[in-house]
GULUMSE-677863 format. One record per residue (C-alpha): residue number from 0; residue in three letters; z negated, x, y. Coordinates in nm, 3 decimals. Layout:
# residues N
@num->NUM, residu->ALA, z->Z, x->X, y->Y
...
//
This chain:
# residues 212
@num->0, residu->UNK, z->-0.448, x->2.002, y->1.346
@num->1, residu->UNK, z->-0.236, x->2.234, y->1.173
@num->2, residu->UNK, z->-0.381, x->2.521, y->1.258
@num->3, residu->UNK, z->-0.070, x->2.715, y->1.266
@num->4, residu->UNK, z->-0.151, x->2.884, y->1.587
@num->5, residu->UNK, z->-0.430, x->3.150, y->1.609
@num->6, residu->UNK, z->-0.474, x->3.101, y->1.976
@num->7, residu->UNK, z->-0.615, x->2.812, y->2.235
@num->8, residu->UNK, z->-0.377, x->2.597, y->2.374
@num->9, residu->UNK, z->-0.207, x->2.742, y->2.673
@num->10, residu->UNK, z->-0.373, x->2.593, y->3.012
@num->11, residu->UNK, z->-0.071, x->2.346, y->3.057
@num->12, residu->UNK, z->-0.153, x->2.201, y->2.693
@num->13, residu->UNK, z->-0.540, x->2.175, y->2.725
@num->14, residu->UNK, z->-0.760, x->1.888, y->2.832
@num->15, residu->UNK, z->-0.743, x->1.806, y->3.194
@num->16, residu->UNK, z->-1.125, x->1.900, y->3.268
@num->17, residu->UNK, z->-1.230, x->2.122, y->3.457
@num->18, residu->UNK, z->-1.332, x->2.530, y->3.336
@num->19, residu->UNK, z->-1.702, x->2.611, y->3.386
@num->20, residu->UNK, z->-1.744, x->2.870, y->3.594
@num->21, residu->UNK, z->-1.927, x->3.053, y->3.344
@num->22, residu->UNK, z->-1.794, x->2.923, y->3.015
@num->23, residu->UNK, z->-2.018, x->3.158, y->2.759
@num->24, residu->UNK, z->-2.334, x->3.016, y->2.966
@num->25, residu->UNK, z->-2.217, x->2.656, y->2.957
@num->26, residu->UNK, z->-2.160, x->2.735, y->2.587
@num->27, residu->UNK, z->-2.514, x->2.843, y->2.510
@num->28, residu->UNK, z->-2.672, x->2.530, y->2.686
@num->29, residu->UNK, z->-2.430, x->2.302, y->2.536
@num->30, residu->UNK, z->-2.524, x->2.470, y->2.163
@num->31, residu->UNK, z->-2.929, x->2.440, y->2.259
@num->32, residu->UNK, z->-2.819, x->2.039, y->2.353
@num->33, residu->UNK, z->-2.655, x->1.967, y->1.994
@num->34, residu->UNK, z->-2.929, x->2.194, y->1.818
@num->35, residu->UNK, z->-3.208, x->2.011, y->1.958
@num->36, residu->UNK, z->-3.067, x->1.705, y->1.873
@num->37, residu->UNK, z->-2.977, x->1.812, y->1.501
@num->38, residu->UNK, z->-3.354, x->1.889, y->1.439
@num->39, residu->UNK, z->-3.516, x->1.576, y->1.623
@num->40, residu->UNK, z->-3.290, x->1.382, y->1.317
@num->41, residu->UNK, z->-3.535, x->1.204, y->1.119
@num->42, residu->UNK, z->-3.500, x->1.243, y->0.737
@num->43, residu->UNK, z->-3.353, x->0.908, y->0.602
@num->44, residu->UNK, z->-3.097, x->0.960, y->0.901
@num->45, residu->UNK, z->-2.993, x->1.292, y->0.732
@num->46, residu->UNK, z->-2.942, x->1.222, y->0.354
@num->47, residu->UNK, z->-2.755, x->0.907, y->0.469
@num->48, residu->UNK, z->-2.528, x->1.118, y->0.703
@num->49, residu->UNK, z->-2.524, x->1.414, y->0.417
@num->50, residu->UNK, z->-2.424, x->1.196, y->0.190
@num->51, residu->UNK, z->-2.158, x->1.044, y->0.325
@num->52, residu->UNK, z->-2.027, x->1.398, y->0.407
@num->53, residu->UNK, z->-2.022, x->1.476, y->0.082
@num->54, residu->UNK, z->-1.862, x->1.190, y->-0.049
@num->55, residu->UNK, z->-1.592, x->1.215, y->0.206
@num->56, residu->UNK, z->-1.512, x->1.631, y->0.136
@num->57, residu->UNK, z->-1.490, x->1.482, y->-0.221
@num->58, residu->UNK, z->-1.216, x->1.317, y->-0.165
@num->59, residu->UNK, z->-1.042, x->1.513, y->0.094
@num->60, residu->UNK, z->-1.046, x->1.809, y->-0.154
@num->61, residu->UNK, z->-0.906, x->1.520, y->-0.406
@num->62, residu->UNK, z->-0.625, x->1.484, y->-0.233
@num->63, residu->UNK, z->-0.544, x->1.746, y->-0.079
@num->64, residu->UNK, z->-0.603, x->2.003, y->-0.377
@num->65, residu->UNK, z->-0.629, x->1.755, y->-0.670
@num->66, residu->UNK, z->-1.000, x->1.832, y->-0.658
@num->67, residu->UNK, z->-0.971, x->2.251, y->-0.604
@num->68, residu->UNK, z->-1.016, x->2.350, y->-0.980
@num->69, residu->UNK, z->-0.916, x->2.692, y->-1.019
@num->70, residu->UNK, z->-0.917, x->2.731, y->-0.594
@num->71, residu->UNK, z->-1.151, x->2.920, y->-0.429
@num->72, residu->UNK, z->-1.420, x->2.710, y->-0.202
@num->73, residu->UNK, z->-1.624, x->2.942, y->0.106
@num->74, residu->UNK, z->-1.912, x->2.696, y->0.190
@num->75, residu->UNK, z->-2.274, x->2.772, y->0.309
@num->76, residu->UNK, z->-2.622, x->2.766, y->0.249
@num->77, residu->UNK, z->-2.728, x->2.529, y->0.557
@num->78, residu->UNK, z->-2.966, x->2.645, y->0.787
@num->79, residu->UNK, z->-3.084, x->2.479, y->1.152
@num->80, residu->UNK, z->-3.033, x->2.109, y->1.027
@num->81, residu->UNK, z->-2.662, x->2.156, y->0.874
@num->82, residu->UNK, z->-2.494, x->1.915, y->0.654
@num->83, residu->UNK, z->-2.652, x->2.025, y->0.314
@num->84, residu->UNK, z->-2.363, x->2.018, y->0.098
@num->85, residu->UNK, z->-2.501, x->2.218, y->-0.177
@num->86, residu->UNK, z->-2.531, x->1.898, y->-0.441
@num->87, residu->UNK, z->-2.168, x->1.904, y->-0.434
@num->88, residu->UNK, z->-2.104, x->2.255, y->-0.477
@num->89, residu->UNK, z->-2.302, x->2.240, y->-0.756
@num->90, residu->UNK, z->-2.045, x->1.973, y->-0.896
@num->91, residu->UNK, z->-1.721, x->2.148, y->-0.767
@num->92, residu->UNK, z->-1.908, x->2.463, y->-0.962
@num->93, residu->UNK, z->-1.891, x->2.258, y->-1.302
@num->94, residu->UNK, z->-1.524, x->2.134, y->-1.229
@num->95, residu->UNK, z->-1.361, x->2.429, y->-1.238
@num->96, residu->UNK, z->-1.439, x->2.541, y->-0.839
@num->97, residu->UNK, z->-1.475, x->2.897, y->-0.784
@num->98, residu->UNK, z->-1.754, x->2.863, y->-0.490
@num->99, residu->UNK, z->-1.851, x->3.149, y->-0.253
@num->100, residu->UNK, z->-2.067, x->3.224, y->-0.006
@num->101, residu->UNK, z->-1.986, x->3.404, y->0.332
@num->102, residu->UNK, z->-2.206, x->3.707, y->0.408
@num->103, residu->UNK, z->-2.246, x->3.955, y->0.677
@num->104, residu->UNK, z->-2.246, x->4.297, y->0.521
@num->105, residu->UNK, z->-2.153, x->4.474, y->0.849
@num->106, residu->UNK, z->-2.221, x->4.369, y->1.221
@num->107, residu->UNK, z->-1.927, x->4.237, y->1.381
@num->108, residu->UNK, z->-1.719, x->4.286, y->1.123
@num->109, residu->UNK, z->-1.541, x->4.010, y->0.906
@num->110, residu->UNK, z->-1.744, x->3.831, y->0.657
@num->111, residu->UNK, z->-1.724, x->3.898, y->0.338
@num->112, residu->UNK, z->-1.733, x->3.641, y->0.039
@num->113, residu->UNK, z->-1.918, x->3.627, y->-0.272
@num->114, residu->UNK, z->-1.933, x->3.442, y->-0.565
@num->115, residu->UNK, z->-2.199, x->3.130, y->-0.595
@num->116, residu->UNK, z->-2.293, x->2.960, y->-0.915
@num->117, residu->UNK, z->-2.630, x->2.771, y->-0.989
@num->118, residu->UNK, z->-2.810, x->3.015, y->-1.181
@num->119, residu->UNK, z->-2.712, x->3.283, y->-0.921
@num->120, residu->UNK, z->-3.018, x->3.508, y->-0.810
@num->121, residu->UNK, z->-2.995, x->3.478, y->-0.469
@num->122, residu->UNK, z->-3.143, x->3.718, y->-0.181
@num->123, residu->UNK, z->-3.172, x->3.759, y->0.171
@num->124, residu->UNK, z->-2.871, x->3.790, y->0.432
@num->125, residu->UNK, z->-2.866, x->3.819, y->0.790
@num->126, residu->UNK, z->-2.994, x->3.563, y->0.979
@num->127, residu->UNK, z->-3.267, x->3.559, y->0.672
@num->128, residu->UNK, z->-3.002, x->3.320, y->0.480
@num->129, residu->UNK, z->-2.984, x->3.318, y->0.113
@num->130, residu->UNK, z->-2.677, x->3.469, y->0.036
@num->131, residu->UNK, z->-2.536, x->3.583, y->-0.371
@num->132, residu->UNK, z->-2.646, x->3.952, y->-0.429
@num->133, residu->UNK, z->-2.430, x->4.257, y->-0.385
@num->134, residu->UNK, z->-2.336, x->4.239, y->-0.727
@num->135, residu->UNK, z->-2.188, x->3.933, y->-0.705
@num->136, residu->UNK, z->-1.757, x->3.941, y->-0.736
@num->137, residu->UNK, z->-1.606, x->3.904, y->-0.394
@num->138, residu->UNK, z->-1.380, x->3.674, y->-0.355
@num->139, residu->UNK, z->-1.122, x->3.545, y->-0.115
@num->140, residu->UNK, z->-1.117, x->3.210, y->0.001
@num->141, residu->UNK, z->-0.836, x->2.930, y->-0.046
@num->142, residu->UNK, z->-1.057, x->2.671, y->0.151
@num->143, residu->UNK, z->-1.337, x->2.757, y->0.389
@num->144, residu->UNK, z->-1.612, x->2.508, y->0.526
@num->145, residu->UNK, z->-1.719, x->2.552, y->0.876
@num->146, residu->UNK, z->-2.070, x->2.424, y->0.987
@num->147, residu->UNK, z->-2.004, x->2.304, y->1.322
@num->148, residu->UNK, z->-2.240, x->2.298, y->1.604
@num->149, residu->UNK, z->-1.953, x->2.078, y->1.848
@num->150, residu->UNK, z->-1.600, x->2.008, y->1.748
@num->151, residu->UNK, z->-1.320, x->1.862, y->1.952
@num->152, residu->UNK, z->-1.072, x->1.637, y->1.863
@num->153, residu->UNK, z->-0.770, x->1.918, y->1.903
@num->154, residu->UNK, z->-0.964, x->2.109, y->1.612
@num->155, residu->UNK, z->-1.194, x->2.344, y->1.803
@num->156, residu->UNK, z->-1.518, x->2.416, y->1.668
@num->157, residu->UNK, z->-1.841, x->2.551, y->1.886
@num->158, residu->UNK, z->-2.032, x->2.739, y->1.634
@num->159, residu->UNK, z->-2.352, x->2.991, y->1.722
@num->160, residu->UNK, z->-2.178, x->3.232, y->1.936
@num->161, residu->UNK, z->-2.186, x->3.509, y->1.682
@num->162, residu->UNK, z->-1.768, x->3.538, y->1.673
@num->163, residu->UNK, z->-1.795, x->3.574, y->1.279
@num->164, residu->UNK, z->-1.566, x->3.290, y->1.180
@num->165, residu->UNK, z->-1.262, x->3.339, y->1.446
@num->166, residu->UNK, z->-1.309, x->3.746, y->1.360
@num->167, residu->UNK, z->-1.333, x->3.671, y->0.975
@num->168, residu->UNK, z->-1.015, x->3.415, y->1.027
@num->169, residu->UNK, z->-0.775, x->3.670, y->1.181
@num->170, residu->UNK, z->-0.855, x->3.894, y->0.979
@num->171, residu->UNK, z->-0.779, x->3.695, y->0.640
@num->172, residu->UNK, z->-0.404, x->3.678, y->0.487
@num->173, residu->UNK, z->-0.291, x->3.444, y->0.370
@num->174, residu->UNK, z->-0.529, x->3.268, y->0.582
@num->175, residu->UNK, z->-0.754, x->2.961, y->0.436
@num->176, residu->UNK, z->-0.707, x->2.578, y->0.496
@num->177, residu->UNK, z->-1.031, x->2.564, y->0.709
@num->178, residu->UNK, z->-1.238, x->2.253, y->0.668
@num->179, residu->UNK, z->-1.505, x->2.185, y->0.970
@num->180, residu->UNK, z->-1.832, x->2.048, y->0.846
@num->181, residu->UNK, z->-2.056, x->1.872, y->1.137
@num->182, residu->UNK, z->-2.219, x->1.541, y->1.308
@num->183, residu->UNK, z->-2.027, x->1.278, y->1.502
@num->184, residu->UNK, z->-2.231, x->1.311, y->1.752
@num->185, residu->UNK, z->-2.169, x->1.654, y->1.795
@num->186, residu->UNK, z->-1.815, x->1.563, y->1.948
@num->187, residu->UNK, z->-1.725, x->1.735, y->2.301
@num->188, residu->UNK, z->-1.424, x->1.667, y->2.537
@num->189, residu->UNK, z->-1.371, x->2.010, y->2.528
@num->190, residu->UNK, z->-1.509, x->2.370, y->2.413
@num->191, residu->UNK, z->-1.279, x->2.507, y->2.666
@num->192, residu->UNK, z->-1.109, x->2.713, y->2.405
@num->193, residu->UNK, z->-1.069, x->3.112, y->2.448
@num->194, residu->UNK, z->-0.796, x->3.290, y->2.373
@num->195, residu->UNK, z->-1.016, x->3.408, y->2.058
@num->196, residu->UNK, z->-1.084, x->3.025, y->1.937
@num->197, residu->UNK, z->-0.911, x->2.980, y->1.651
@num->198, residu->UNK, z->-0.813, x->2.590, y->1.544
@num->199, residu->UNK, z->-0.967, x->2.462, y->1.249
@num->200, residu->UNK, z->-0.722, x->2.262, y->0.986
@num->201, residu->UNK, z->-0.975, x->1.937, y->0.976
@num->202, residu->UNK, z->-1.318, x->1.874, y->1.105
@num->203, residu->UNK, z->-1.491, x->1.629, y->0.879
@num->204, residu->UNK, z->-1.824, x->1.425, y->0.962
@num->205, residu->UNK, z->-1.999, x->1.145, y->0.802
@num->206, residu->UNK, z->-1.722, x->0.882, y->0.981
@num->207, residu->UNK, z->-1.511, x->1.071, y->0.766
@num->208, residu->UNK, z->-1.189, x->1.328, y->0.860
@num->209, residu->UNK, z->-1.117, x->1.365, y->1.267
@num->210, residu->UNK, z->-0.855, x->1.565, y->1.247
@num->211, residu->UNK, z->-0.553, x->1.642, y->1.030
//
C-alpha cells in the first residue's frame, strides 16, 4: 500500500464479496471473533509471536528510516492481548528515537501525542491505559504503529470501532508513514472499507511485512 489515498477503494476496485447488510454489526462480531481468539493465546505462543514482531519492525524501520534516529515513533502501550512492543521502544528510546504515545484528551477528537521515555511517570488515559502525563511535550508523529484487531491485504485495518485513528489520520499534515501492528491470523478477505477507512502504509505481523 501506498497509502496515498484517504478513502476506500471505489466499489469497482474492491474485493468481489459481498457487503453485509449491516456492516458496523458484522464489524462488532467479527472484532469479538479476533479478540477472543487473541486472549485464548497461551503465553509461550505470545513472546514467540512478540518477538518476532519486534525483530521484524527492527528492521523495517532499518531500512526504511536507517533505524528512525532523530524521527518521531507513535506506538502504544498494549492492552487486550496486543503485540507488546514496548522492549523495543525502550531500545529505539536509547538510539536516538523520539517515542510517543497517542492519548485521548478530548472525545472524538484527534489524538494527541506525547512524549515516552523509560523513566516517564506515567498515569491513567481513557480506556484506563497508561498514557505520559500532561506535562509531557507533544509531539507529532513521522511514523505511527497501529495495533490491529483484522487487517486486509489492500492495507485496511479493523481496529475497536472507536474512529480515533482514521479521525486522528485526516486530521495530521504532513501525514505519518503508518505501520500496522497485528496477528496473522487476524487476516480478513475484507473489512468492507468505508468511505472513512483510511489505508495503512504496511501491516506487519510475526510472518513479517504484508503489505508495502
Amino acid at each position: 500500500m501506498t497509502g496515498s489515498s484517504p478513502y476506500a477503494s471505489s466499489p469497482c476496485m474492491a474485493p468481489e464479496l459481498a457487503l453485509p447488510k449491516d456492516v458496523p454489526a458484522w464489524r462488532r462480531a467479527e472484532r469479538a471473533r479476533l479478540r477472543a481468539e487473541r486472549m485464548a493465546m497461551g503465553v509461550q505462543e505470545r513472546e514467540t509471536i512478540d518477538a518476532a514482531l519486534r525483530n521484524h519492525l527492527r528492521d523495517l524501520l532499518e531500512r526504511r528510516f536507517a533505524g528512525g534516529a532523530g524521527k518521531v515513533l507513535s506506538a502504544y502501550w498494549p492492552i487486550k492481548g496486543e503485540p507488546d512492543l514496548r522492549p523495543l521502544m525502550k531500545d529505539l528510546h536509547e538510539a536516538g528515537v523520539i517515542v510517543c504515545l497517542p492519548i485521548v484528551e478530548q472525545k472524538f477528537a484527534p489524538l494527541v501525542f506525547r512524549r515516552w521515555t523509560p523513566d516517564t511517570k506515567m498515569t491513567r488515559g481513557d480506556w484506563n491505559i497508561p498514557v505520559p502525563p500532561p506535562e509531557a511535550e507533544a509531539a507529532a508523529p513521522d511514523i505511527t504503529l497501529a495495533p490491529l484487531m483484522g487487517w486486509s491485504a489492500d492495507g485496511y485495518r479493523l481496529g475497536y470501532g472507536g474512529g480515533y485513528f482514521d479521525r486522528t489520520l485526516a486530521a495530521l499534515s504532513p501525514r505519518p508513514f503508518t505501520i500496522g501492528i497485528g496477528l496473522q491470523s487476524a487476516r480478513l478477505d475484507t473489512i468492507h472499507p468505508q468511505p472513512h477507512d483510511i489505508p495503512l502504509d504496511v501491516i506487519l505481523t510475526e510472518a513479517g511485512t504484508q503489505t508495502s
